[in-house]
KEKE-498104 format. One line per 3 residues: number of its first residue (from 1); their letters; for each residue x, y, z of N, C-alpha, C, CB. Coordinates in steps of 0.2 Angstrom, whole numbers, padded with zeros to 4 digits, always signed. Glycine has a CB too. Layout:
N
NUM> A> X/Y/Z/X/Y/Z/X/Y/Z/X/Y/Z | ... .
This chain:
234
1> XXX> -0216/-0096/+0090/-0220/-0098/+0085/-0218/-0105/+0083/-0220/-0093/+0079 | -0223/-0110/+0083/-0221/-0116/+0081/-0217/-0118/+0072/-0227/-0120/+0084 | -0217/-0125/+0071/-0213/-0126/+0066/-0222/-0127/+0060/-0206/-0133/+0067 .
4> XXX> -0228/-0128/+0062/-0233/-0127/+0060/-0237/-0121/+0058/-0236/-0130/+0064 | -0236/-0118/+0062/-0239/-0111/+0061/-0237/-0106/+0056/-0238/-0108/+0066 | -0230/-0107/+0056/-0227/-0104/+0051/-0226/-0106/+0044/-0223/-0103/+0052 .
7> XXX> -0230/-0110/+0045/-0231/-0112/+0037/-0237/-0109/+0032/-0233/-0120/+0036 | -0240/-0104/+0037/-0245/-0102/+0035/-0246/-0094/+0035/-0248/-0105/+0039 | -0238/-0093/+0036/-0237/-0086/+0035/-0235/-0084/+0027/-0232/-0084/+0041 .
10> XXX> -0238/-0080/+0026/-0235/-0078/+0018/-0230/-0074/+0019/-0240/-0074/+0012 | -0223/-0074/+0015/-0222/-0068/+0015/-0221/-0062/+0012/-0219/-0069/+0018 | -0226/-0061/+0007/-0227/-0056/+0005/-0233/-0052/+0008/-0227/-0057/-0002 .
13> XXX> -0234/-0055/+0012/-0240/-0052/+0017/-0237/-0045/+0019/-0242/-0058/+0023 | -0242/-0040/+0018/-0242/-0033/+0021/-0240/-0033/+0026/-0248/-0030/+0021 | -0242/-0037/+0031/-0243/-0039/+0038/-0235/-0040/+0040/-0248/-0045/+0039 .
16> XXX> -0234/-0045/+0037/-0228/-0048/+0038/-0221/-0045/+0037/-0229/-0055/+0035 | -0221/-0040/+0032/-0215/-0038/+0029/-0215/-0030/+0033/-0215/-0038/+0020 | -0221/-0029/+0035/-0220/-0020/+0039/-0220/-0023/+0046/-0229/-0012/+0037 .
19> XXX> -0215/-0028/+0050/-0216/-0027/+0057/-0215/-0022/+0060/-0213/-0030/+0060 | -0213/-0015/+0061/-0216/-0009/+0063/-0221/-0007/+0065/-0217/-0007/+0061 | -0225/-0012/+0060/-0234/-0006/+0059/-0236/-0008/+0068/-0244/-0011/+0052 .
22> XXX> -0239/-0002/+0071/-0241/-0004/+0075/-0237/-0003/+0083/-0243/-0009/+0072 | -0231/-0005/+0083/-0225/-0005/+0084/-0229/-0001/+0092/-0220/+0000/+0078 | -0229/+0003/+0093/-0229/+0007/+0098/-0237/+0008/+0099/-0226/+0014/+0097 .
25> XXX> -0241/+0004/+0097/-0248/+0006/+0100/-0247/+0003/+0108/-0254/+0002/+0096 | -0255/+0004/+0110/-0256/+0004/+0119/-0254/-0004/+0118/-0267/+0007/+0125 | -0259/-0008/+0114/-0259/-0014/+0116/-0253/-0020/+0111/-0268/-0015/+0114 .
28> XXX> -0249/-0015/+0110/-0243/-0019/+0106/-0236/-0015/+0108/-0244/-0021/+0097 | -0232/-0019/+0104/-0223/-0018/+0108/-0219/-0022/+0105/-0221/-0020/+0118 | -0215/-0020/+0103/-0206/-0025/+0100/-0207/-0029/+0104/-0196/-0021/+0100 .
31> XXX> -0207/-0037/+0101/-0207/-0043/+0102/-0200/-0043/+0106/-0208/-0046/+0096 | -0198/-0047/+0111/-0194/-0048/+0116/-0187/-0050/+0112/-0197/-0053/+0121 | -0187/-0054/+0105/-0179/-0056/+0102/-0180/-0050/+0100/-0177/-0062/+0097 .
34> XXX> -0182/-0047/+0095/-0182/-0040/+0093/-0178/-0034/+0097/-0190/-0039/+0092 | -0181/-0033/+0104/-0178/-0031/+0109/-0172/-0033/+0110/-0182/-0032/+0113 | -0171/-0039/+0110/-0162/-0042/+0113/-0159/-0040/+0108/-0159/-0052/+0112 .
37> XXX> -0162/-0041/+0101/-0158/-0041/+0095/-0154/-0033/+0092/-0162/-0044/+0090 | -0160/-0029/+0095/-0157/-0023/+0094/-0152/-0018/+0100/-0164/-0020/+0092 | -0154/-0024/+0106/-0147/-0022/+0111/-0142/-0024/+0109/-0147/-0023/+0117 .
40> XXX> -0142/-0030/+0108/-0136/-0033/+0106/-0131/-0031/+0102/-0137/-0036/+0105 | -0136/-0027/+0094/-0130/-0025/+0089/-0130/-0018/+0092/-0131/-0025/+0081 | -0133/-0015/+0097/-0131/-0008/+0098/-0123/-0010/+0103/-0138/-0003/+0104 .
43> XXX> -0123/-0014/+0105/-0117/-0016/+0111/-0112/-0016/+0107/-0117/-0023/+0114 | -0112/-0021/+0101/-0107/-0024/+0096/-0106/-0017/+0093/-0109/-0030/+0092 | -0109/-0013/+0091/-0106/-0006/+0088/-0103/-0002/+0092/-0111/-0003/+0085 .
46> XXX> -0106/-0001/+0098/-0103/+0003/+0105/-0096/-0001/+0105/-0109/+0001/+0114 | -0092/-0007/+0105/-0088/-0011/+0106/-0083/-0010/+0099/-0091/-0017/+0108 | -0086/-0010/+0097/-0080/-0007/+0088/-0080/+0002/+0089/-0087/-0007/+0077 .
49> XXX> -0086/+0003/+0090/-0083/+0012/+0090/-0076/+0013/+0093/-0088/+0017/+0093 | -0075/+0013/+0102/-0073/+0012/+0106/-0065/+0010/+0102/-0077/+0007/+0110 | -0066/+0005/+0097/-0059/+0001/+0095/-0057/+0007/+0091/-0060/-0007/+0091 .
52> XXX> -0062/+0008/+0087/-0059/+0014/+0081/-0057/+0021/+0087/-0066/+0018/+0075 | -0059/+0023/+0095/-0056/+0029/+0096/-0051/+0029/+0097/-0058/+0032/+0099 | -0050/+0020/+0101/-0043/+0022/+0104/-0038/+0019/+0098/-0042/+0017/+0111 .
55> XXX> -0037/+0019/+0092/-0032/+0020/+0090/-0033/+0026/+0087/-0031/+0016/+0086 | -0038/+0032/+0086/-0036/+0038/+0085/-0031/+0042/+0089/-0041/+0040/+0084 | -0035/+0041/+0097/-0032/+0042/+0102/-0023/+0042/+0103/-0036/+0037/+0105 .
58> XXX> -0022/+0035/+0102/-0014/+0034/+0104/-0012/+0036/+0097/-0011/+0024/+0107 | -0015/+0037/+0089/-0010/+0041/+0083/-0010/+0049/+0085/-0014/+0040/+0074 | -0015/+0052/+0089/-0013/+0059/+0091/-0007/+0058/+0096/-0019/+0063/+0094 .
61> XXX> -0008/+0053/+0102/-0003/+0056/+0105/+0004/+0055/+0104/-0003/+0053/+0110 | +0004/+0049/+0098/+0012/+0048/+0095/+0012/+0053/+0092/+0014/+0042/+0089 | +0011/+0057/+0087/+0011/+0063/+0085/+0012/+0067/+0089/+0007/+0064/+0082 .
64> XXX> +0011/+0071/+0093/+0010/+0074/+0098/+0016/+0075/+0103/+0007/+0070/+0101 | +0019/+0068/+0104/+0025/+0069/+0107/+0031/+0072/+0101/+0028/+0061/+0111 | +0029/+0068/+0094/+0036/+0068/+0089/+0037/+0076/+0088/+0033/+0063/+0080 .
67> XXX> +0031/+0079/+0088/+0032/+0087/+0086/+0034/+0088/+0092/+0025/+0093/+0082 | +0033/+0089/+0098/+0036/+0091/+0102/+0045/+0089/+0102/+0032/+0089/+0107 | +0046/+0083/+0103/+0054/+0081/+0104/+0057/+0085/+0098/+0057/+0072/+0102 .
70> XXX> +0055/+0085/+0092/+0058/+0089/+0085/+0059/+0095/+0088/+0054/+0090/+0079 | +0055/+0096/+0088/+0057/+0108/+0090/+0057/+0107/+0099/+0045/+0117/+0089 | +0059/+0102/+0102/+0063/+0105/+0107/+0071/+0106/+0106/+0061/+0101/+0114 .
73> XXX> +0074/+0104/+0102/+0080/+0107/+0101/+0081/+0108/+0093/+0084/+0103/+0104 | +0086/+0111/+0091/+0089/+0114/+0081/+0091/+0109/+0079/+0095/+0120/+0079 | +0095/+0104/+0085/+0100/+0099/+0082/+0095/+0094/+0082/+0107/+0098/+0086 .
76> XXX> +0091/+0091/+0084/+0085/+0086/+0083/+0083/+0085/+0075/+0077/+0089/+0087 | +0084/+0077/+0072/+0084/+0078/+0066/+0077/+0079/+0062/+0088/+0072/+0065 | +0074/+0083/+0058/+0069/+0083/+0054/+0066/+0078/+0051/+0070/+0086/+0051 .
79> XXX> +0069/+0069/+0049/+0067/+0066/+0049/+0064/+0061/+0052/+0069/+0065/+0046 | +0065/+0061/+0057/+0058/+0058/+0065/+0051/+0063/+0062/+0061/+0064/+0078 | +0051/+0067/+0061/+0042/+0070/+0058/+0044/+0065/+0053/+0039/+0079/+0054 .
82> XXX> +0044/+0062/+0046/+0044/+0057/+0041/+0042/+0051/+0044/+0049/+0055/+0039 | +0047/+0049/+0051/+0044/+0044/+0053/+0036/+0043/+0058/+0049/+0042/+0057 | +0034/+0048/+0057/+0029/+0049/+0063/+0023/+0050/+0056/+0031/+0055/+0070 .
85> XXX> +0025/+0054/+0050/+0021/+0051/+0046/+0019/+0044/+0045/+0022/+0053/+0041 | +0025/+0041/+0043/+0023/+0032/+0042/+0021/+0028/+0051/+0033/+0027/+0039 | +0021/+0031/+0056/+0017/+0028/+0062/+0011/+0030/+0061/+0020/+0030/+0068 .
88> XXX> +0008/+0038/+0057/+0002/+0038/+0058/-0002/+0034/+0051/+0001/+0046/+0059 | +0001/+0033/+0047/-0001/+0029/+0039/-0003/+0022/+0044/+0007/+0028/+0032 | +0000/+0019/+0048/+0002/+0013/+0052/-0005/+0015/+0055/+0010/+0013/+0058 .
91> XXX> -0007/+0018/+0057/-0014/+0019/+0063/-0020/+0019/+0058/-0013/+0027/+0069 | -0019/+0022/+0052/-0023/+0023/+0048/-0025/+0016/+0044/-0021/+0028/+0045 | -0022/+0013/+0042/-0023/+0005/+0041/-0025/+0001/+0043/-0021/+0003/+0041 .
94> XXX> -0023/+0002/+0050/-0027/-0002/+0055/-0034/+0000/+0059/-0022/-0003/+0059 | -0033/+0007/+0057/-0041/+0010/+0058/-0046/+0008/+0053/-0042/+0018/+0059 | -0043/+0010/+0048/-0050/+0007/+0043/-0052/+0001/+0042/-0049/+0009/+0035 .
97> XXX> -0048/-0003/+0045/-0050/-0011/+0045/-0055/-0014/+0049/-0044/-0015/+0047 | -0053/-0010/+0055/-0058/-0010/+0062/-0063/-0005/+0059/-0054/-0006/+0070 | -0065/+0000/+0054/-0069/+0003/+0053/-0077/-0001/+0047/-0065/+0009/+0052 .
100> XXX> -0071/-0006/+0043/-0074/-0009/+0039/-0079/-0013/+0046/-0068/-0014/+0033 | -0074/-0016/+0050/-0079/-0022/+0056/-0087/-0017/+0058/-0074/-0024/+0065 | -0085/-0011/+0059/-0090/-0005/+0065/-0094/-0004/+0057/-0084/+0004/+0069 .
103> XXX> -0092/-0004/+0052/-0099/-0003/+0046/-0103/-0011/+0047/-0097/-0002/+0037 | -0103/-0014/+0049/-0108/-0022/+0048/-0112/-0019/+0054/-0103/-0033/+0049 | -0108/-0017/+0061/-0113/-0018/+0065/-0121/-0010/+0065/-0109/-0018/+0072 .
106> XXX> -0116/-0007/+0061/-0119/-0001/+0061/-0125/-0001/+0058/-0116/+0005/+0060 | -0122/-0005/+0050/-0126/-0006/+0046/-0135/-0008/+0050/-0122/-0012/+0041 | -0133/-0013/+0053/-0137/-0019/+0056/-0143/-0015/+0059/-0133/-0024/+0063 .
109> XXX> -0140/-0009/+0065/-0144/-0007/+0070/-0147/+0000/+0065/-0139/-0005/+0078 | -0146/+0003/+0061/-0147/+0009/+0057/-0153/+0005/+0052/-0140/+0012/+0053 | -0153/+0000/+0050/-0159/-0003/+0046/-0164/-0007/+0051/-0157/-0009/+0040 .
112> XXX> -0162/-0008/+0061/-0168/-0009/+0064/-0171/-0002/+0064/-0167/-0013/+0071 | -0167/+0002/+0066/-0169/+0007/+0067/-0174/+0012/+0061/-0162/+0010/+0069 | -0170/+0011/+0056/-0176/+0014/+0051/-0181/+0009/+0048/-0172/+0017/+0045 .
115> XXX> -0182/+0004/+0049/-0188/+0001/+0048/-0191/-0003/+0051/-0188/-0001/+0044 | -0187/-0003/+0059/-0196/-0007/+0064/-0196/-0001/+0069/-0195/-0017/+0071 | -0191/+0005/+0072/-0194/+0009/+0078/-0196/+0014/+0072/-0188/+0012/+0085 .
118> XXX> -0192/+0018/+0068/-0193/+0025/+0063/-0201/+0023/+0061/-0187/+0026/+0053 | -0201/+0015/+0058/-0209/+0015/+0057/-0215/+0014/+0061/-0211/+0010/+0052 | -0214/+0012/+0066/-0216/+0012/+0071/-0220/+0020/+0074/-0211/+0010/+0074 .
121> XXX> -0216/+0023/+0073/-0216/+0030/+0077/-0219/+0032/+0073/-0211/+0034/+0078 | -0220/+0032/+0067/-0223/+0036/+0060/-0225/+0032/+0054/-0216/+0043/+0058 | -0229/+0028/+0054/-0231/+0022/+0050/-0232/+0025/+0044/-0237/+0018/+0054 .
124> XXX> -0235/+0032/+0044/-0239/+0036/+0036/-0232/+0038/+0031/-0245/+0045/+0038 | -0227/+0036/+0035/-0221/+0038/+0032/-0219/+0031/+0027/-0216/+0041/+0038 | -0220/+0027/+0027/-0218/+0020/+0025/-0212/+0018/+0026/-0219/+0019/+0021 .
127> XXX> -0213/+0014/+0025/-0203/+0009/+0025/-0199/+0013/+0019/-0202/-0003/+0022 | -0193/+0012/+0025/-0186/+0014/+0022/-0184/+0009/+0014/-0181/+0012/+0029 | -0183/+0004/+0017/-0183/-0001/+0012/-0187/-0007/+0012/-0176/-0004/+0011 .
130> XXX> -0192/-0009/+0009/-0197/-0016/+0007/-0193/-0023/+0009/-0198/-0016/-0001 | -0187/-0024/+0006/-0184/-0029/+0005/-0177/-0031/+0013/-0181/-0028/-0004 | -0179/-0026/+0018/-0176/-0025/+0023/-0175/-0034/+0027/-0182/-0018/+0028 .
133> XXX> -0180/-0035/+0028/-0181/-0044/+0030/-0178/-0047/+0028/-0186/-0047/+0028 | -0177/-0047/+0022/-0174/-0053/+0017/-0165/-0050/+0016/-0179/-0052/+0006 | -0165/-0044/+0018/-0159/-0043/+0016/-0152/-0043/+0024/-0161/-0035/+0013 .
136> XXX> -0158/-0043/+0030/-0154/-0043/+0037/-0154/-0050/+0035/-0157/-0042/+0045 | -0159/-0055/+0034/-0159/-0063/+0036/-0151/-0065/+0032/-0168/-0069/+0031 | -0152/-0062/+0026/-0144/-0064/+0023/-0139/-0064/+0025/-0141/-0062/+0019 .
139> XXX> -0139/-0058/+0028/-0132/-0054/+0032/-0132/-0059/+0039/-0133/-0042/+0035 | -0138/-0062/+0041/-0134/-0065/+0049/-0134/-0072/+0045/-0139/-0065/+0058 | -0137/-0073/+0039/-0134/-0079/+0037/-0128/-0082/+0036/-0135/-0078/+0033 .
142> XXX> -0124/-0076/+0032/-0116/-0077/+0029/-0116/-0067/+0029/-0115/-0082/+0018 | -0111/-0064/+0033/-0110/-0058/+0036/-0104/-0057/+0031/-0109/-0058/+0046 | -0104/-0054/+0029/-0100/-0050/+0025/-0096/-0044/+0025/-0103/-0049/+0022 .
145> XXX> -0089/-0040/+0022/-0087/-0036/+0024/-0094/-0029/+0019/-0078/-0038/+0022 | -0095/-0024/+0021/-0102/-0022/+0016/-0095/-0015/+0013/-0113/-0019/+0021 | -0091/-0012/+0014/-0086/-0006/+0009/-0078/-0007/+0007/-0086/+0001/+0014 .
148> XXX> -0077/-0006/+0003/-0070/-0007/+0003/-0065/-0003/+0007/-0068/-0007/-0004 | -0057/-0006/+0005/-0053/-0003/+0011/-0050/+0005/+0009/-0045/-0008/+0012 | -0052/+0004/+0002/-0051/+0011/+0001/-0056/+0017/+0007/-0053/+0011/-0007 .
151> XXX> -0062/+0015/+0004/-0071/+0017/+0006/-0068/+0021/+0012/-0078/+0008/+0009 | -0065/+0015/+0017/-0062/+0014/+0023/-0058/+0018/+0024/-0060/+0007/+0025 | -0055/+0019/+0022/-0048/+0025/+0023/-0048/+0029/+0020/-0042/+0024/+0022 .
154> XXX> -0053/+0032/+0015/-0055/+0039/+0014/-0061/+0040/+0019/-0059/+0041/+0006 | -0065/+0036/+0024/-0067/+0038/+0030/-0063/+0042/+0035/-0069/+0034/+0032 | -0058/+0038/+0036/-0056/+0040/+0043/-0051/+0048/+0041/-0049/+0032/+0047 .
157> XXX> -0048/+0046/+0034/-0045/+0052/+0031/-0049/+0059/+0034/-0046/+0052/+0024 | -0053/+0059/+0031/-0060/+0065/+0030/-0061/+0065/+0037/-0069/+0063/+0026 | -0060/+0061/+0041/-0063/+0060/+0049/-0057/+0065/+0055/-0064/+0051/+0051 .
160> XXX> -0052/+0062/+0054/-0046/+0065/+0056/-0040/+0063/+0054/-0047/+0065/+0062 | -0038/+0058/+0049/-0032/+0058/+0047/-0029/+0062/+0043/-0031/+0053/+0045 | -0032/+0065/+0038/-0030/+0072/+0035/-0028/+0077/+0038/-0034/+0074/+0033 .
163> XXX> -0032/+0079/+0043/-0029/+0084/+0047/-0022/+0082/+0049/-0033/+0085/+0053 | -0022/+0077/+0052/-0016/+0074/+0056/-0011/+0074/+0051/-0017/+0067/+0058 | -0012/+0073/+0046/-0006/+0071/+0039/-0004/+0079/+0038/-0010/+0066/+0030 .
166> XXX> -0010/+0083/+0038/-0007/+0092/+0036/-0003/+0094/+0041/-0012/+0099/+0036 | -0004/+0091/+0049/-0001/+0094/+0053/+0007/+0092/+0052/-0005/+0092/+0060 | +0007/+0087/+0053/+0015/+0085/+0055/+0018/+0085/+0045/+0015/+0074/+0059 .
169> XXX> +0015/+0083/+0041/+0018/+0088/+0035/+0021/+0095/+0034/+0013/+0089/+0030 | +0016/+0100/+0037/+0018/+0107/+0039/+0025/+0109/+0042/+0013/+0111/+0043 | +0020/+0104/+0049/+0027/+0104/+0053/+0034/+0102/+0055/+0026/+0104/+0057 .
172> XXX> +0036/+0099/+0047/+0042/+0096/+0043/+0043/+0100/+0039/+0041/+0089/+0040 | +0039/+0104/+0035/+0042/+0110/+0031/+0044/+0115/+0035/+0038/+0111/+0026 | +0042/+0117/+0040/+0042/+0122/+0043/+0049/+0121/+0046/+0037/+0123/+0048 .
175> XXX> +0051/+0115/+0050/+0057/+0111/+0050/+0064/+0112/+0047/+0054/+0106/+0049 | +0062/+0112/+0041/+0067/+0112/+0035/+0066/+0116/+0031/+0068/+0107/+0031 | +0063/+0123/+0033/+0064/+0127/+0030/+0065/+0135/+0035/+0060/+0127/+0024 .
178> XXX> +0063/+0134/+0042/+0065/+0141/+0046/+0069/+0137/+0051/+0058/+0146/+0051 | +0070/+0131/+0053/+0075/+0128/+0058/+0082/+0123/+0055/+0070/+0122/+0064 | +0083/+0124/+0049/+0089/+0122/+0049/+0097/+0125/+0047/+0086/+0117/+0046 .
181> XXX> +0099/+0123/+0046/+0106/+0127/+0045/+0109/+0127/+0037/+0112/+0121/+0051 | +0105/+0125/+0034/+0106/+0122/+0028/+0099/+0126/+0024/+0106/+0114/+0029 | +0099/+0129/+0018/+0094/+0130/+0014/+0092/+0126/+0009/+0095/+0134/+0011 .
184> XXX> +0086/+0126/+0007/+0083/+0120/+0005/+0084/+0119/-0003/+0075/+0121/+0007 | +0086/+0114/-0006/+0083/+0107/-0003/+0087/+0102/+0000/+0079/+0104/-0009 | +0094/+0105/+0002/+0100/+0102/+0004/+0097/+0101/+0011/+0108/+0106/+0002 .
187> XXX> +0094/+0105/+0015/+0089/+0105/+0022/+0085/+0099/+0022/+0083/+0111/+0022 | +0083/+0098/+0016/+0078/+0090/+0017/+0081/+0084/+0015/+0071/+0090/+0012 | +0088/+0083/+0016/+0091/+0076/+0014/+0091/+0072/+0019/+0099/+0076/+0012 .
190> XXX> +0088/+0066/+0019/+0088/+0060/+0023/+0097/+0057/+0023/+0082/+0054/+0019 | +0102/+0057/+0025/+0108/+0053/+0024/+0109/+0056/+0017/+0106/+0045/+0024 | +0110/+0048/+0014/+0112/+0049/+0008/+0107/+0051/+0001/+0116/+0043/+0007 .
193> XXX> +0100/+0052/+0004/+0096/+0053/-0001/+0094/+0061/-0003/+0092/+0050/+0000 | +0096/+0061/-0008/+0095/+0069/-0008/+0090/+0074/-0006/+0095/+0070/-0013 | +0090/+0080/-0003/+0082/+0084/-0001/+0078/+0084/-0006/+0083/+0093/+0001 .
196> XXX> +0080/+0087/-0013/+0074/+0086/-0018/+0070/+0081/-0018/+0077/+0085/-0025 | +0073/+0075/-0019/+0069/+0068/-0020/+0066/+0067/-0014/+0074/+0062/-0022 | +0068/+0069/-0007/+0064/+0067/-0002/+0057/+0072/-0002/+0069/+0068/+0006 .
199> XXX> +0058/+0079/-0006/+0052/+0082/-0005/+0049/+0080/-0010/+0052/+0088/-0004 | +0050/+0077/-0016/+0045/+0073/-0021/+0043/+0068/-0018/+0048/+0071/-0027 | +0045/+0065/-0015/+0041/+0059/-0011/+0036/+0061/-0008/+0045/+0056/-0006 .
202> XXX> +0038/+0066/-0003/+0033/+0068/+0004/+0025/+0071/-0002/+0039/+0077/+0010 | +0027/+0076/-0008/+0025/+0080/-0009/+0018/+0075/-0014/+0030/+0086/-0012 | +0020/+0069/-0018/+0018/+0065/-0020/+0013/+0061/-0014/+0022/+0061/-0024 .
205> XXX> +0015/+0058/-0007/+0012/+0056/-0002/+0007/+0060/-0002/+0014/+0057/+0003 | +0008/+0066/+0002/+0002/+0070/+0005/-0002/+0071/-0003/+0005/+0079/+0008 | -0002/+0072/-0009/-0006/+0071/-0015/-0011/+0065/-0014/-0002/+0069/-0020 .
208> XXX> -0008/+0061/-0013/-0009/+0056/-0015/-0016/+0054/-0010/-0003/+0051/-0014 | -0015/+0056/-0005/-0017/+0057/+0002/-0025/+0060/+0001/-0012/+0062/+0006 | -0023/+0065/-0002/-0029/+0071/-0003/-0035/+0068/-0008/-0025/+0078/-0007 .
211> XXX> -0030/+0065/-0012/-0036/+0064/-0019/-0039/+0056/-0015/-0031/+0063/-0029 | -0037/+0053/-0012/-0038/+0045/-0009/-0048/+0049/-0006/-0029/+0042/+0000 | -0045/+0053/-0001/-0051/+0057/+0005/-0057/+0061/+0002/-0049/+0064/+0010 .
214> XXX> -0053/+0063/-0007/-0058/+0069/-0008/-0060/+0066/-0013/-0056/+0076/-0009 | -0059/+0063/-0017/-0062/+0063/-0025/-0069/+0059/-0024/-0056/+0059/-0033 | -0073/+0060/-0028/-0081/+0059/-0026/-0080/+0053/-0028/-0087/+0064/-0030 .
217> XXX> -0084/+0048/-0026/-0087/+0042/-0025/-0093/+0042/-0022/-0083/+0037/-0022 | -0097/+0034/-0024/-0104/+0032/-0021/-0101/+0031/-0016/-0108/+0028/-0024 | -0103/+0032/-0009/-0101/+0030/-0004/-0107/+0024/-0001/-0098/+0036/+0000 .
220> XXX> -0103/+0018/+0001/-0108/+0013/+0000/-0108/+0010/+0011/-0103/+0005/-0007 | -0105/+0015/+0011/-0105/+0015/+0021/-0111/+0018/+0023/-0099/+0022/+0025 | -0113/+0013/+0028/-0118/+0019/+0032/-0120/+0024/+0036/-0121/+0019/+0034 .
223> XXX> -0121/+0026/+0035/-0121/+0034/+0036/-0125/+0038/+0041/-0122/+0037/+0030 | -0126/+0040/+0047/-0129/+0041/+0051/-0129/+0050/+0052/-0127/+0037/+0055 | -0126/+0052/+0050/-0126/+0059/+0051/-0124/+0065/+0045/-0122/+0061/+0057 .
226> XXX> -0130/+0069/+0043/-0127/+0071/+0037/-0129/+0082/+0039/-0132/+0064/+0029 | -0121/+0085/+0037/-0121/+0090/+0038/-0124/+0094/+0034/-0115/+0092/+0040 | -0127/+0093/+0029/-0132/+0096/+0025/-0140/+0096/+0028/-0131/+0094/+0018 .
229> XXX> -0138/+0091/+0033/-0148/+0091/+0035/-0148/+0096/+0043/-0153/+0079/+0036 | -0141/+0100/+0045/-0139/+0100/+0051/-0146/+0106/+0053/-0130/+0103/+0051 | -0152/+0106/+0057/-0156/+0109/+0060/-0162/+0106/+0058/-0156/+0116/+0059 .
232> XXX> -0163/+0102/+0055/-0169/+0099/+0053/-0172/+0094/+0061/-0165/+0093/+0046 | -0176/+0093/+0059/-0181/+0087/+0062/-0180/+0091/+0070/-0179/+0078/+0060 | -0184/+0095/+0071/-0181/+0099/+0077/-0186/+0100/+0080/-0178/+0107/+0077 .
C-alpha cells in the first residue's frame, strides 16, 4: 500500500479495525506480513519457552543428585540440602526473568491469535479487544517488560518451584530428624549456628515462599490455558 492511499484510510473504520472479518473466506486469506508476522512471534516464543525448560530442567537435576549424595551415607552433612535450596532459589530467579521475556512474546501471538484467526473463524462472536491495533503498533513501537518479577516468580513457583522447595525442605527435615545422631534442634546446627535459629530461617523461607505463589493477585500475564474451562470447546 502506497504512502497515498493510505491517507485515505480511516481508522475508526469498521473495516479497518476488524482485520479478521472475512479472514477465511474462498476468496480472501491473511495478508502475507500478517502470515510472517505471526510465524515469527510463534518462533520467538517457541525460543523463550525452550530457555525457561532448560533451566527447569538442569534445577531438577541439581536437586536430584543433592538428595541422592545426602542419604547415600549418615555421615553426609545435612546442610548440602540448604545449599541446594539456595541453588534452586538461583534457578528460580533466573527463570522468572526469562519468563518475564516469554510473556512479551506470548502476549503478541495470543492477541494475533484472538483477534485476526479466533475472528476470522467465528466473526458473530466479535473481537476480543477493539483497541487490539493500537495497542500491538505500541508494543513493536517501544516493547516493554508487560508483569512484574514478583508476577514472574509466583508463576514458575505454582508451576514447579514449589514443589521443588517442599521436596528438598522435607527431605532436610527428614534428614535431621530420622538420620542424625543428635536430637533436634541441636541436629539442625550449621557450625557454629544454632539448630533452632537454622530452623527459624528455613521455616520463615519456605513461608515466605508459599505466601509469594499463593496469595491472590490480578494476574497481569498471559494466560493461555485455564483448568477451570478443562473439557470445554470439544
Amino acid at each position: 500500500m502506497d504512502r497515498e492511499s493510505t491517507k485515505d484510510i480511516d481508522p475508526n473504520d469498521a473495516e479497518y479495525r476488524e482485520i479478521g472479518a472475512g479472514l477465511l473466506d474462498e476468496e480472501m486469506g491473511p495478508s502475507s506480513a500478517m502470515a510472517h508476522l505471526y510465524r515469527g512471534e510463534i518462533h520467538r516464543m517457541k525460543f523463550w519457552r525452550e530457555r525457561l525448560d532448560q533451566t527447569t530442567y538442569w534445577a531438577i537435576v541439581i536437586m536430584s543428585a543433592i538428595l541422592t549424595w545426602t542419604f547415600s551415607s549418615r555421615n553426609n552433612p545435612h546442610y548440602v540440602l540448604l545449599l541446594g535450596v539456595a541453588a534452586l532459589t538461583a534457578f528460580l530467579v533466573i527463570e522468572a526473568r526469562r519468563y518475564r521475556g516469554y510473556d512479551i512474546w506470548r502476549g503478541r501471538v495470543r492477541t494475533l491469535q484472538k483477534n485476526v484467526f479466533a475472528y476470522g473463524l467465528d466473526p458473530s462472536a466479535g473481537l476480543e479487544d477493539p483497541a487490539w491495533r493500537e495497542k500491538l503498533s505500541q508494543d513493536y513501537r517501544q516493547p516493554v517488560i508487560k508483569i512484574s518479577t514478583e508476577e514472574a516468580v509466583a508463576h514458575r513457583l505454582r508451576r514447579i518451584y514449589l514443589l521443588l522447595f517442599t521436596i528438598v525442605l522435607t527431605a532436610w527435615l527428614i534428614r535431621i530428624a530420622a538420620f542424625a545422631g543428635r536430637p533436634w534442634p541441636e541436629s539442625a546446627a550449621v557450625g557454629d549456628i544454632p539448630g533452632l535459629a537454622v530452623t527459624v530461617v528455613v521455616g520463615a523461607f519456605y513461608l515466605t515462599v508459599v505466601i509469594v505463589a499463593l496469595r491472590p493477585r490480578t494476574w497481569q500475564a498471559e494466560d493461555e490455558l485455564h483448568e477451570s474451562d478443562v473439557g470445554q470447546h470439544r
